[in-house]
C-alpha positions as CSV (number, residue, x, y, z in Angstrom):
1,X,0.0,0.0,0.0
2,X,2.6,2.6,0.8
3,X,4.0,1.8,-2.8
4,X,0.7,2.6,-4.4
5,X,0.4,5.7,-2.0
6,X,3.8,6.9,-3.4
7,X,3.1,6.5,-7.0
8,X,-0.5,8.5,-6.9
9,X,1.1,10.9,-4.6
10,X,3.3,11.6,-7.1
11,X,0.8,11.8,-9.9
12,X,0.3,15.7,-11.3
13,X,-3.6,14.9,-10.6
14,X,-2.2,14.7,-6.8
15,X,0.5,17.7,-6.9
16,X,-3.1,19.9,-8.4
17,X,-5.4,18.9,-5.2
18,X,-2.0,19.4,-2.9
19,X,-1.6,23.0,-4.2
20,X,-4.7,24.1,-4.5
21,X,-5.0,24.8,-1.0
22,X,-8.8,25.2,-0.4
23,X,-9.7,22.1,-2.6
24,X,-8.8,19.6,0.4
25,X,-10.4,21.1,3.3
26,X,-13.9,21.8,1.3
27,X,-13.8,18.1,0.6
28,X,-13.1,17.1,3.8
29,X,-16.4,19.5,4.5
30,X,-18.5,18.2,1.9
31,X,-17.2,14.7,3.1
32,X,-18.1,14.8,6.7
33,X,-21.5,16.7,5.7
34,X,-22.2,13.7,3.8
35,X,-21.6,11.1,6.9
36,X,-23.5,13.5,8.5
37,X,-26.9,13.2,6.0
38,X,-26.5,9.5,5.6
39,X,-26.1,8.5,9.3
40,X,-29.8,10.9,10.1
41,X,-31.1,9.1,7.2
42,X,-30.1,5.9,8.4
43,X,-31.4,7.2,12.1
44,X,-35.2,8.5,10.9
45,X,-35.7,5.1,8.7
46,X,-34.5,3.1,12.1
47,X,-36.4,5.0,14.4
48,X,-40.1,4.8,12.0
49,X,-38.6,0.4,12.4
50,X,-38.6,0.6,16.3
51,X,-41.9,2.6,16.3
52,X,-40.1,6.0,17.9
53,X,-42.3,8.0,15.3
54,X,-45.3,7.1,13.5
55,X,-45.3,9.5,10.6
56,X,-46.2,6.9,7.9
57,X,-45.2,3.9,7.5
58,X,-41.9,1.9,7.3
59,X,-42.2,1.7,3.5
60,X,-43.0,5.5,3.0
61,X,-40.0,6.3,5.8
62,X,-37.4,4.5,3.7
63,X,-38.9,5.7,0.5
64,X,-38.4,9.5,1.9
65,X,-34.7,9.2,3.4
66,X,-33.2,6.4,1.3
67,X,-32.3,8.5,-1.5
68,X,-30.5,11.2,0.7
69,X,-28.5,7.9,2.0
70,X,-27.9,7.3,-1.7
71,X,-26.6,10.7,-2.7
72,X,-24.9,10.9,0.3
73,X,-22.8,7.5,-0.2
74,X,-22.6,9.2,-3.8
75,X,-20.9,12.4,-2.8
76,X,-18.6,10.6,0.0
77,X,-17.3,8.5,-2.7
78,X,-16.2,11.2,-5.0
79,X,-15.0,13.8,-2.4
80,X,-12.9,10.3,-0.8
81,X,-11.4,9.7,-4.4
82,X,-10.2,13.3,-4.4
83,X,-9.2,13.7,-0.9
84,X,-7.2,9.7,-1.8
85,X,-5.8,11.0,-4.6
86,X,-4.6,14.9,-2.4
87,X,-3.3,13.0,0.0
88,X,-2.6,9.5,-0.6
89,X,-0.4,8.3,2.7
90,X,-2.7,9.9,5.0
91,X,-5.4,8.8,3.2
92,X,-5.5,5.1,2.2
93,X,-4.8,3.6,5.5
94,X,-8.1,4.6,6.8
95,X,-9.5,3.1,3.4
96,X,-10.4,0.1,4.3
97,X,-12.1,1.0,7.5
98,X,-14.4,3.7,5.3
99,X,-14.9,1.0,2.7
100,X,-16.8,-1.3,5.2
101,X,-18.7,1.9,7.0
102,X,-20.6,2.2,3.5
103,X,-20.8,-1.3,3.1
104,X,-22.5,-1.5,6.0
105,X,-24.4,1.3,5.4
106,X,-25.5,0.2,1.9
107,X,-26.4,-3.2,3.2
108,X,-28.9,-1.6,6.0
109,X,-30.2,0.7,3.8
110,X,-31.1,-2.4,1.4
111,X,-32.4,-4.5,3.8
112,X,-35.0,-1.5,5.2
113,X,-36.1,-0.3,1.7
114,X,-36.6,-4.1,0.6
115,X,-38.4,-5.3,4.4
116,X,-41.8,-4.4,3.0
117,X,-42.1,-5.4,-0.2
């Protein structure tokens, strides 16, 4: 890994994130924003599941917030790709972690929206 973090470190895609110098910390806002919208997402469908609200039903819930988790998983990906590719050796260690959080994620998200059908 620290091989591959080398290379794309020294890639002139890289050297343009590293020295443009508001580029990394607006997508490290946009990025946290994002874990931000799909974690309430994730939150509102779980609480309409555990009958904390009763604003429609489970179906109508996930139907409302799954797309913000969507989008959200969306954005992270691409402001992760250019925050990986800004700073690869910071970056990638906490890859793998980040890969399984959306994983995880997606795979709750799947199971909610696909519960009452």
């Amino acid at each position: 890994m620290e091989g591959f973090a080398q290379w794309l470190g020294d890639t002139s895609a890289s050297a343009v994130i590293q020295q443009t110098l508001w580029l990394i910390p607006l997508m490290q806002t946009i990025h946290i924003i994002c874990v931000a919208l799909v974690f309430s997402s994730v939150v509102m469908i779980e609480f309409r599941v555990l009958g904390y609200t009763k604003s429609g039903t489970v179906e109508e819930t996930a139907h409302r917030f799954v797309p913000w988790i969507y989008a959200g998983v969306v954005v992270m990906a691409l402001t992760g790709a250019v925050l990986i590719i800004g700073e690869p050796a910071r970056s990638l260690p906490s890859f793998p972690s980040s890969s399984r959080f959306i994983l995880a994620l997606e795979t709750a998200s799947r199971t909610l929206a696909c519960s009452d059908t």
